[in-house]
C-alpha positions as CSV (number, residue, x, y, z in Angstrom):
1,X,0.0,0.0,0.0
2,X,0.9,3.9,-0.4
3,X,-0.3,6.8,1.1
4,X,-3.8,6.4,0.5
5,X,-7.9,6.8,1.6
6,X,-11.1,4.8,1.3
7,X,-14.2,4.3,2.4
8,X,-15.9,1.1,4.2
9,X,-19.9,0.7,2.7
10,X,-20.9,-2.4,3.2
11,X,-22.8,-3.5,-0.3
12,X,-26.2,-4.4,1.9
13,X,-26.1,-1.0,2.8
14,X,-26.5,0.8,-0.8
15,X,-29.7,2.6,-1.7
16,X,-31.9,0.4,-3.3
17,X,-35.5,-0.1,-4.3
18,X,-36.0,-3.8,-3.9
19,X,-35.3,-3.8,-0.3
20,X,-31.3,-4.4,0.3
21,X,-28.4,-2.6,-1.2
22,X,-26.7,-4.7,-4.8
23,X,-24.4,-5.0,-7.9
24,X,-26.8,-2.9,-9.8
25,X,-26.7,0.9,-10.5
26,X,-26.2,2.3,-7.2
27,X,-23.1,0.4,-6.6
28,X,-21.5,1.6,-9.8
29,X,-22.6,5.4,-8.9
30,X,-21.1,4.9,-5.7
31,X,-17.6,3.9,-7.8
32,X,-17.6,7.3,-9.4
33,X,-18.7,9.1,-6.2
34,X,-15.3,7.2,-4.9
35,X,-13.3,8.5,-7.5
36,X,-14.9,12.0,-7.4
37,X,-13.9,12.2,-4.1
38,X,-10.3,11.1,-5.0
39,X,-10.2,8.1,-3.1
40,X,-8.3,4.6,-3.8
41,X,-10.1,2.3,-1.6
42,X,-13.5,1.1,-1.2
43,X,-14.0,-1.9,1.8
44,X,-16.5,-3.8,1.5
45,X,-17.8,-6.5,4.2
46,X,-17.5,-9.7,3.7
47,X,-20.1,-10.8,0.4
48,X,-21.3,-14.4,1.6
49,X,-24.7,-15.6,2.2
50,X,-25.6,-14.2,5.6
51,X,-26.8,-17.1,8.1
52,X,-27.5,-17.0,11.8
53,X,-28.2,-13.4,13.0
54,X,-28.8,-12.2,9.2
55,X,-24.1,-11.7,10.0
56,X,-22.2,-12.8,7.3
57,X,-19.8,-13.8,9.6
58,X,-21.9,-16.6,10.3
59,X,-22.3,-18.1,6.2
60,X,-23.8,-20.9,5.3
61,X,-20.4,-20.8,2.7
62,X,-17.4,-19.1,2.9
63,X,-16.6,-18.6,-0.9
64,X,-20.1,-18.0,-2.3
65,X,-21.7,-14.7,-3.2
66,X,-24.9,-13.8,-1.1
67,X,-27.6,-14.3,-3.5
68,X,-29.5,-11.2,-2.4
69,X,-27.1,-8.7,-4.3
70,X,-28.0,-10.0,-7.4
71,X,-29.9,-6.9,-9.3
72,X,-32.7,-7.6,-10.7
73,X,-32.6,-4.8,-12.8
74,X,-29.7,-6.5,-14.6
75,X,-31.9,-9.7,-15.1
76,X,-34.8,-7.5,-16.3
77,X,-32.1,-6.2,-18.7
78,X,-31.5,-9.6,-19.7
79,X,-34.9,-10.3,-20.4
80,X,-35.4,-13.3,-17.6
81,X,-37.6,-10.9,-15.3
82,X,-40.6,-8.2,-16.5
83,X,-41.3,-5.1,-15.1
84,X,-45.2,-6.8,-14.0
85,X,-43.2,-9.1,-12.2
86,X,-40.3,-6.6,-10.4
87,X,-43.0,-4.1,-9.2
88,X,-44.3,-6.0,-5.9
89,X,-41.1,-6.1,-4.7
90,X,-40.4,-2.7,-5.1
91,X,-40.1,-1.0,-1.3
92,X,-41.3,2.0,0.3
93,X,-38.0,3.8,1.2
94,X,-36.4,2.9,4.4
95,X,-33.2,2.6,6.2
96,X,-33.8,-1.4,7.7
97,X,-33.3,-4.2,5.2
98,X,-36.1,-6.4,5.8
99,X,-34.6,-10.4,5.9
100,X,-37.5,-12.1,6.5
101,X,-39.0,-10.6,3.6
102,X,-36.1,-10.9,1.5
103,X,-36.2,-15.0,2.4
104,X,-40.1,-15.5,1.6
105,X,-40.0,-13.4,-1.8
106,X,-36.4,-13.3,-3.7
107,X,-35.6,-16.6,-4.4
108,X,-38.8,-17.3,-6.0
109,X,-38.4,-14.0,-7.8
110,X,-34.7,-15.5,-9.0
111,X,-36.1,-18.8,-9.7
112,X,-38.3,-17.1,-12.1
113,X,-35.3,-15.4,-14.1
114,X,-33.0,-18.9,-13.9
115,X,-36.3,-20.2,-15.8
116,X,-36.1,-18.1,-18.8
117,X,-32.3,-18.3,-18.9
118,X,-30.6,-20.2,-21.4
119,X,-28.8,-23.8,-19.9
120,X,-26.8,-24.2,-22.8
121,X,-24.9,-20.5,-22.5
122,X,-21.5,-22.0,-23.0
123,X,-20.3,-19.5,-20.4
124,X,-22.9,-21.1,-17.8
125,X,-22.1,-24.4,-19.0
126,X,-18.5,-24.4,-17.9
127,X,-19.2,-22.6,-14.9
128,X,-21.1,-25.3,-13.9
129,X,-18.6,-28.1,-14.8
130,X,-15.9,-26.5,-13.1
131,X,-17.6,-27.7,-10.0
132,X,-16.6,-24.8,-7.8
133,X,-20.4,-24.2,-6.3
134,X,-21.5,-27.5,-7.0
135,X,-21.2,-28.7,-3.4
136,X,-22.7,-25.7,-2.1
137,X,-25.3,-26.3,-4.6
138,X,-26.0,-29.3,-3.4
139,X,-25.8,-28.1,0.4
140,X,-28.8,-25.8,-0.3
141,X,-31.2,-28.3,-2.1
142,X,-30.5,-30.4,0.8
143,X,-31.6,-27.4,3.1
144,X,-34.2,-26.9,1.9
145,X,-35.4,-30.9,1.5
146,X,-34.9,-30.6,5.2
147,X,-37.0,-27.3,5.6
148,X,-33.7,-25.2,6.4
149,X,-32.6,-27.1,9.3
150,X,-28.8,-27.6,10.3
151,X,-27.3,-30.4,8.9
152,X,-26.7,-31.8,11.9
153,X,-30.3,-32.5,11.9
154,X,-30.5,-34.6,8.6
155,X,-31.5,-37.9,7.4
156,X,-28.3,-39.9,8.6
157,X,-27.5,-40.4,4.5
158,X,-27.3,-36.9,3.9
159,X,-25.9,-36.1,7.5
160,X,-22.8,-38.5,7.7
161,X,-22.5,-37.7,3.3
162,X,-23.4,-41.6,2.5
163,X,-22.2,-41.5,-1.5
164,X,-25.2,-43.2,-2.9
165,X,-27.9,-41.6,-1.3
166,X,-26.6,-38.1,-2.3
167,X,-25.9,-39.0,-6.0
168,X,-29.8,-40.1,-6.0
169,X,-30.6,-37.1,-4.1
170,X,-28.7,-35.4,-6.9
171,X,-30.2,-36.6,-9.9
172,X,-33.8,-36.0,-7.9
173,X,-33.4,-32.5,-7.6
174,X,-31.1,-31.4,-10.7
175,X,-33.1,-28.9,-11.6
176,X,-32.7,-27.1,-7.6
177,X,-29.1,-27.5,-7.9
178,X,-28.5,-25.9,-11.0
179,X,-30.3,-22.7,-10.2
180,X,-28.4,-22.3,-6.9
181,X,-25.2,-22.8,-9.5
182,X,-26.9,-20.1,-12.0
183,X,-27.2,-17.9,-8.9
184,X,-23.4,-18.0,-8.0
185,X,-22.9,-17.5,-12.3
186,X,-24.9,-14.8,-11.8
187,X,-23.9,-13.0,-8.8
188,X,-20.0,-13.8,-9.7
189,X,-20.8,-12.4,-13.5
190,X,-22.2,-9.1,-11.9
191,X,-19.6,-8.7,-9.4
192,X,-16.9,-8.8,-11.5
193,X,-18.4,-6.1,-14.0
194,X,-18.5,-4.1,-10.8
195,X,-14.9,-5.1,-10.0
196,X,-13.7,-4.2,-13.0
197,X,-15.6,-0.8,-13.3
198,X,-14.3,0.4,-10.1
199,X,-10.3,-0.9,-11.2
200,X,-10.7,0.7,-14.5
201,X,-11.5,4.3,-12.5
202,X,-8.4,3.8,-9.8
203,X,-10.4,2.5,-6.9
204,X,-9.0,-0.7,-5.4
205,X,-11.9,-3.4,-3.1
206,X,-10.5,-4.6,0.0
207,X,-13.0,-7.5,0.8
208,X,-13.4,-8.8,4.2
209,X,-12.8,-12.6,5.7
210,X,-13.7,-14.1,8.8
211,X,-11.0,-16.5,10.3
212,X,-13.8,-18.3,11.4
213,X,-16.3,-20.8,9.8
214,X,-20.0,-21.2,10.7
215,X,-20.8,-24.6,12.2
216,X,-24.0,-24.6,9.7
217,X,-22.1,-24.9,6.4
218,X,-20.7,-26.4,3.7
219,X,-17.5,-26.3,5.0
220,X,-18.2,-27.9,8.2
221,X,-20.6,-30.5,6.4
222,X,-18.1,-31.8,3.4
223,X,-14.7,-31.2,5.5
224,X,-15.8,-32.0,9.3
225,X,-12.6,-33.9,9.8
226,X,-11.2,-30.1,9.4
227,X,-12.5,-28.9,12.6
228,X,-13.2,-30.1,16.2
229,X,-16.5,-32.5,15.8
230,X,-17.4,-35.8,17.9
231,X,-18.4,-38.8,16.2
232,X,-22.3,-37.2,16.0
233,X,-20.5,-34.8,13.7
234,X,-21.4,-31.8,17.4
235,X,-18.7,-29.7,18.1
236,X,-16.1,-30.1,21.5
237,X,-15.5,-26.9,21.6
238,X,-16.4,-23.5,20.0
239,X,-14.4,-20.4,19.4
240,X,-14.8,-17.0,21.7
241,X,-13.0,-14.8,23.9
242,X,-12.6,-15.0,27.4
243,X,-13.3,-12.5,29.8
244,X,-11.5,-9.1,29.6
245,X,-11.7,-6.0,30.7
246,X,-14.4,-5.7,28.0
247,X,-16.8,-8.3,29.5
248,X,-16.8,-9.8,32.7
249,X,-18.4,-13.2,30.9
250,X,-15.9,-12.9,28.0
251,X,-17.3,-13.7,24.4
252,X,-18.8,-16.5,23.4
253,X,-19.1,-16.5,19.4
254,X,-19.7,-20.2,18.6
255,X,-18.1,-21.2,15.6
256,X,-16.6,-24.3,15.7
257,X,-12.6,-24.8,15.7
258,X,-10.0,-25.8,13.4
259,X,-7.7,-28.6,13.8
260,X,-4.8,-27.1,13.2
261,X,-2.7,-30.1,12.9
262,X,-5.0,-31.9,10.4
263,X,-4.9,-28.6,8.5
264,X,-1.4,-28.3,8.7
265,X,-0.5,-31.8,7.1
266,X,-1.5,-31.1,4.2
267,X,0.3,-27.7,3.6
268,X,-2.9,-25.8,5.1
269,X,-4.3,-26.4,1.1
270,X,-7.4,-25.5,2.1
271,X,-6.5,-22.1,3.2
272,X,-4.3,-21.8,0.4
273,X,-7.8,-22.1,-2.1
274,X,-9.5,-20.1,0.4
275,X,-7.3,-17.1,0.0
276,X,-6.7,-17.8,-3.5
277,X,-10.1,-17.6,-4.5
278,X,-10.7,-14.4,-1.9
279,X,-7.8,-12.4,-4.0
280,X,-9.8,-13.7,-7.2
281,X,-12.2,-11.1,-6.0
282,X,-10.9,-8.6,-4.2
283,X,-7.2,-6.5,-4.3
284,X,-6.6,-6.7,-0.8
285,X,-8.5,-8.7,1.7
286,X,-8.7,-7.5,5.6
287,X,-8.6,-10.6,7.7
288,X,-11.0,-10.7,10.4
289,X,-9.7,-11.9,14.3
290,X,-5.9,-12.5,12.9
291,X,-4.4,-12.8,16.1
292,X,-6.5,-16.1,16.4
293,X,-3.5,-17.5,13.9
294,X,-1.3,-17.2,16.9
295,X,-3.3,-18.1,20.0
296,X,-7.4,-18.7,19.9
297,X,-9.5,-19.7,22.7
298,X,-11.6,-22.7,23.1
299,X,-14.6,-23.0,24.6
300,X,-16.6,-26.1,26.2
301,X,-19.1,-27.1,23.7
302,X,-22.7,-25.7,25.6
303,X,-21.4,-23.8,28.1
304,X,-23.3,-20.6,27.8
305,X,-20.8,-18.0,28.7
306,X,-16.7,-18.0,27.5
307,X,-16.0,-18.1,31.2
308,X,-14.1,-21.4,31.1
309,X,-12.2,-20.5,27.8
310,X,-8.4,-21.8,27.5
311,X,-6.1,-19.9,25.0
312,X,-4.3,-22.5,22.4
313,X,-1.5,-21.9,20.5
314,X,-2.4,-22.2,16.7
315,X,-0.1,-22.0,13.6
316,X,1.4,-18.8,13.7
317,X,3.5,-17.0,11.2
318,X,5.1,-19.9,9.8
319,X,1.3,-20.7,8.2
320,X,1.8,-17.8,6.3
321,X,5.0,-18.2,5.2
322,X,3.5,-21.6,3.7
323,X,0.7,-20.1,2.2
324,X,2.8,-17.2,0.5
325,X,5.2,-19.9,-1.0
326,X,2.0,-21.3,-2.7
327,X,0.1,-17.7,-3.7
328,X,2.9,-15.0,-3.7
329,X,3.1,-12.0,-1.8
330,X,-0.5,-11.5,0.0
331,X,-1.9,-8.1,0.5
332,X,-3.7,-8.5,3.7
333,X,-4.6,-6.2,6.6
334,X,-4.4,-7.9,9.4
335,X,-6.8,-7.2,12.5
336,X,-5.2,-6.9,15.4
337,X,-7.5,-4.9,17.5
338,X,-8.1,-5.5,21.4
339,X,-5.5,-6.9,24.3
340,X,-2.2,-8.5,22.3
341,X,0.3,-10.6,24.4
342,X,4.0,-10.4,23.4
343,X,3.3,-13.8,21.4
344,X,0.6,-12.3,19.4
345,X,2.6,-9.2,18.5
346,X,6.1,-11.1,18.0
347,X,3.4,-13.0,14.8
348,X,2.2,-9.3,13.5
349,X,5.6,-8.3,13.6
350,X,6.9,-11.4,11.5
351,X,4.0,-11.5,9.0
352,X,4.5,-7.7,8.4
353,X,1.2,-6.6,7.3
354,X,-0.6,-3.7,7.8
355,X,-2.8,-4.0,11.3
356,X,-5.6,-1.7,12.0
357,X,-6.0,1.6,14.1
358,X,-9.5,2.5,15.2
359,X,-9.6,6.0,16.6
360,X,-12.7,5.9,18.5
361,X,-10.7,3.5,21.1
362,X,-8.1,6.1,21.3
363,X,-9.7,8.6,23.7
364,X,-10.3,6.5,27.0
365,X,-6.8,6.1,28.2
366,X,-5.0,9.5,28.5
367,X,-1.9,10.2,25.8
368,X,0.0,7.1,25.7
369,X,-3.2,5.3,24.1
370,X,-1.6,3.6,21.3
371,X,-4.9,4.6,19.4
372,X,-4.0,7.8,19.5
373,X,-2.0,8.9,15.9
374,X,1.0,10.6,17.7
375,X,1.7,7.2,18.9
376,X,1.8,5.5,15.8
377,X,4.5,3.6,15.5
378,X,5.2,2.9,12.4
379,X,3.2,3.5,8.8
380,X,2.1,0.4,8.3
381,X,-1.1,0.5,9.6
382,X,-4.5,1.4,8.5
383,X,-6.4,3.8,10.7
384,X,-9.9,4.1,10.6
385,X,-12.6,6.6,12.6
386,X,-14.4,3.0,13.3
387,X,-15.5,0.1,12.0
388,X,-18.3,-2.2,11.3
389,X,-18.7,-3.4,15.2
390,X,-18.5,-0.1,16.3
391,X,-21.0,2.8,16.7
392,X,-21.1,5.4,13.9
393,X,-18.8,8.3,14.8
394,X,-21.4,10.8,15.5
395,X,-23.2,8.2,17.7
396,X,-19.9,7.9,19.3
397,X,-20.0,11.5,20.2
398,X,-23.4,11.6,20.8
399,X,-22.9,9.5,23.6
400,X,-20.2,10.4,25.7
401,X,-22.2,11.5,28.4
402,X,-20.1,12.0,31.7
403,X,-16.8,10.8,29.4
404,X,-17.1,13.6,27.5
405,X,-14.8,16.1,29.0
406,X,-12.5,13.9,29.2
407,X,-12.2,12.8,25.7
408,X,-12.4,16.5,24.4
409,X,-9.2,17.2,26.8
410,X,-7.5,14.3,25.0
411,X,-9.0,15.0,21.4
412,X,-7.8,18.7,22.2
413,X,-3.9,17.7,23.5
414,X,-3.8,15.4,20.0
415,X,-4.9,18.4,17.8
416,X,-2.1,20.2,20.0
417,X,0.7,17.7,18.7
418,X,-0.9,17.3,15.3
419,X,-1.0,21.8,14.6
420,X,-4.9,20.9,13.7
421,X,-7.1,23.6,14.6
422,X,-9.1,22.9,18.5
423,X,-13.0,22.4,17.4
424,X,-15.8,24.2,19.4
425,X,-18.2,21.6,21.6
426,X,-20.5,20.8,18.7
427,X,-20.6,16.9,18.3
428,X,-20.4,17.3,14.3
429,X,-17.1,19.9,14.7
430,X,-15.9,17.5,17.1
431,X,-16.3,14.3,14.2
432,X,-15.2,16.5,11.8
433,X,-11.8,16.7,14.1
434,X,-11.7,13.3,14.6
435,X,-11.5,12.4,10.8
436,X,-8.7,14.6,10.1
437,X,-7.0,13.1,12.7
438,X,-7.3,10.4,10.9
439,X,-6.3,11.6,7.7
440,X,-3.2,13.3,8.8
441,X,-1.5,10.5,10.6
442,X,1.4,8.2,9.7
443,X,-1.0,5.3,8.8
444,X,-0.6,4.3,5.7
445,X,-3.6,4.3,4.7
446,X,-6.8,6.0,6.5
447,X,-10.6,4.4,5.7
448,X,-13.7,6.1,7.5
449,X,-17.0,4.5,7.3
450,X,-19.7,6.5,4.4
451,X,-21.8,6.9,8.1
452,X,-19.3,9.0,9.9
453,X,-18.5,11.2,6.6
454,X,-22.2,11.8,5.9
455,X,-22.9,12.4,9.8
456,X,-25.3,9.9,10.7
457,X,-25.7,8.9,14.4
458,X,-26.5,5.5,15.8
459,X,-28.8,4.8,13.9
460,X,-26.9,4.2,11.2
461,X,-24.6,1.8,13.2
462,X,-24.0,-2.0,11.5
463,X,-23.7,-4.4,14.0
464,X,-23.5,-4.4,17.9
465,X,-21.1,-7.0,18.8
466,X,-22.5,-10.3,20.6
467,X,-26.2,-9.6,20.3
468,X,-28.9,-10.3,18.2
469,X,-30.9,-7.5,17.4
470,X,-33.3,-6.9,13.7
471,X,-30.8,-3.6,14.1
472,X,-27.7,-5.7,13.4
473,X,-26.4,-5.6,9.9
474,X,-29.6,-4.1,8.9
475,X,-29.0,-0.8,7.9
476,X,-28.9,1.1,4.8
477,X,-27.8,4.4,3.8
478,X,-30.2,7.0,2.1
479,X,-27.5,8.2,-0.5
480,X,-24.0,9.2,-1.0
481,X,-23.6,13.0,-0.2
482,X,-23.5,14.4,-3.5
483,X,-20.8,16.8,-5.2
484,X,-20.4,18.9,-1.7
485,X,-19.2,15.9,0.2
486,X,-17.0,14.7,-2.6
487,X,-15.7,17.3,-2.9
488,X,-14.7,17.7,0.5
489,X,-13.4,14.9,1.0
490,X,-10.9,15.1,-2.0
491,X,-9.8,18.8,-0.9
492,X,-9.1,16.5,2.7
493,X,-7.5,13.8,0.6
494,X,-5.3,16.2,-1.4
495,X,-4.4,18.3,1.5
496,X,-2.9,15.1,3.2
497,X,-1.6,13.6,0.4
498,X,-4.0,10.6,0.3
């Protein structure tokens, strides 16, 4: 990376008629708002199915794209949808993506278009006997045989993958299995168009991947010998955090956890396709929970706090030294956030990418916070006003309450160091401070959420860490900011030489 800017939208989040943000027109409007607004970076969340909690952190596949951001706009160009057939699904405008709609109406909608499309499109055809999606393909007709439940909760054939029954499951439902490949065709056609446009104009996607795997997945179901499963295929222990000074329970987040040694004897190929395929899409890929390379913590299988979770020590740097024998030099961002132990840092120091700076954790420990810019150690890091687990920036501010004074004193002595001009007590002055903070820092590069530039208080906040909420990854912006706010931020970007 050089000296450079972004901003993080997550794609749910676009303005969109048909009720959640896509790879239609609004995404590629939001490209040239980007490069109006002369930045090089757009981050994007990570693009999976989104399972429990509506999180994409919790997929049903790590490598698919979430069907929902398919435009259907773009099928209607195609001709495989009318305009009769798009207008009930139009919505009323509203900030809240509705899933449970979305899950009753779109696939049904989509089945329509796979109907009209052509099977023999040569393109299609050898997407499909690639096999890349075909066992996710399979995973989701078998879902839904099963009325959605987790696999673990199958016919024994299907559960415990019994060869014969799933090639007669196979043949059965064909037809289910190829649209749920079209779907990937589709979705990976569009994104890629998107992809492109965006290169073509000088902005760069950094995608987004969860260490972790959901227990309810493909993954899990085809490769359970992969993670830590009995012989009723139930997990022995989960992954979490224990407690911190953060939460008195610790964190429990569920997901089940690799065995690293089964992993490892085989070169850690799996991770090397993973990452492969990630860099297939994106240009640089943020890595979610990377200290969990070096030490993780396991949890008791059904205990229902992390209090009795154990740190492990898990493959470390050398892993990516493996992998980059196999794929080349990787550009990751590694995220390194919360309480590191000299282990933990000794790995981010030996990996050498780029970890992550989140200013709104920088005010809450007078001046040697290591949050705060003048402390920056080195460049290589990417600071950022917040990110997708934290409150927007104004609804940062908005709720300082009795902490207020004391994070103006501190925002006021940084502003000192930094020769940035002290902002009057209004909480958008004081945001406004905060973000060219931001930008005028060592970090290499800075990315501040399209929330915190447009203003937007908690309302516009993604996700609230270890809840489940109809809030949580919900929300959606109303638009960009037009030419004033582009223009803004490029006289910000230019002034700093972003």
């Amino acid at each position: 990376m050089q000296r450079s800017s972004g901003i993080l939208l997550h794609i749910a989040a676009l303005p969109c008629k048909y009720g959640i943000g896509g790879l239609g027109r609004s995404s590629y409007e939001f490209a040239d708002f980007l490069s109006d607004a002369g930045q090089k970076y757009w981050q994007v969340l990570p693009l999976v199915p989104t399972g429990y909690g509506d999180s994409p952190y919790q997929s049903s596949c790590s490598s698919a794209g979430n069907e929902y951001f398919i435009d259907l706009d773009i099928l209607a160009e195609k001709g495989l949808l009318t305009t009769e057939e798009l207008a009930p699904h139009i919505t009323a405008p509203s900030c809240r993506i509705d899933y449970e709609r979305l899950f009753r109406e779109r696939f049904s909608l989509l089945r329509k278009a796979f109907d009209r499309f052509d099977k023999s499109d040569k393109k299609f055809t050898a997407f499909v006997k690639s096999g890349e999606y075909a066992d996710y393909a399979l995973f989701c007709a078998l879902k839904q045989f099963h009325e959605f439940r987790s696999w673990n909760e199958w016919d024994d054939a299907y559960k415990f993958r019994n060869a014969d029954a799933l090639a007669a499951f196979s043949v059965a439902h064909a037809d289910e299995i190829m649209f749920r490949q079209w779907c990937q065709f589709e979705f990976d056609s569009q994104w890629r168009s998107l992809k492109t446009y965006a290169n073509d104009k000088g902005i760069k996607i950094i995608g987004d991947m969860p260490i972790y795997i959901a227990y309810d997945s493909v993954e899990c179901w085809t490769r359970p010998d992969m993670v830590k499963l009995d012989n009723d295929m139930r997990p022995t222990v989960v992954a979490g955090c224990p407690p911190d000074a953060f939460s008195v329970t610790g964190q429990l987040w569920g997901n089940p956890i690799y065995d690293w040694n089964r992993i490892a004897s085989d070169g850690f190929d799996w991770w090397k396709e993973r990452l492969k395929k990630c860099f297939s899409l994106f240009d640089v890929v943020r890595i979610d929970h990377f200290r969990g390379f070096d030490r993780y913590c396991e949890i008791p299988f059904g205990d229902p706090t992390a209090e009795r979770g154990q740190w492990v020590d898990g493959p470390s740097a050398p892993m990516f030294a493996e992998l980059e024998r196999g794929l080349g030099k990787m550009e990751v961002i590694a995220e390194d956030l919360g309480i590191l132990d000299d282990s933990a840092r000794r790995m981010f120091a030996e990996v050498g990418y780029p970890g992550m700076k989140v200013l709104q954790f920088a005010f809450d420990s007078g001046e040697t916070n290591e949050y705060l810019p003048h402390n920056y150690t080195s460049e290589n890091c990417v600071a950022y006003t917040g990110t997708h687990d934290n409150d927007t920036l104004l609804g940062f501010v908005n709720k300082l309450g009795q902490n207020r004074d004391r994070v103006l004193y501190t925002l006021r002595r940084e502003l000192e160091y930094t020769d940035l001009p002290l902002p009057t007590d209004t909480d958008e002055q004081i945001c406004d401070a905060i973000i060219e903070l931001c930008f005028k820092s060592k970090a290499v590069c800075s990315i501040i959420p399209l929330q915190d530039w447009l203003k937007i208080g908690g309302e516009g906040r993604i996700n609230m860490p270890s809840t489940l909420s109809t809030d949580n990854w919900s929300y959606r912006i109303p638009d960009f900011g037009g030419n004033d706010l582009a223009a803004h931020i490029r006289n910000l970007t230019e002034k700093y030489g972003r």
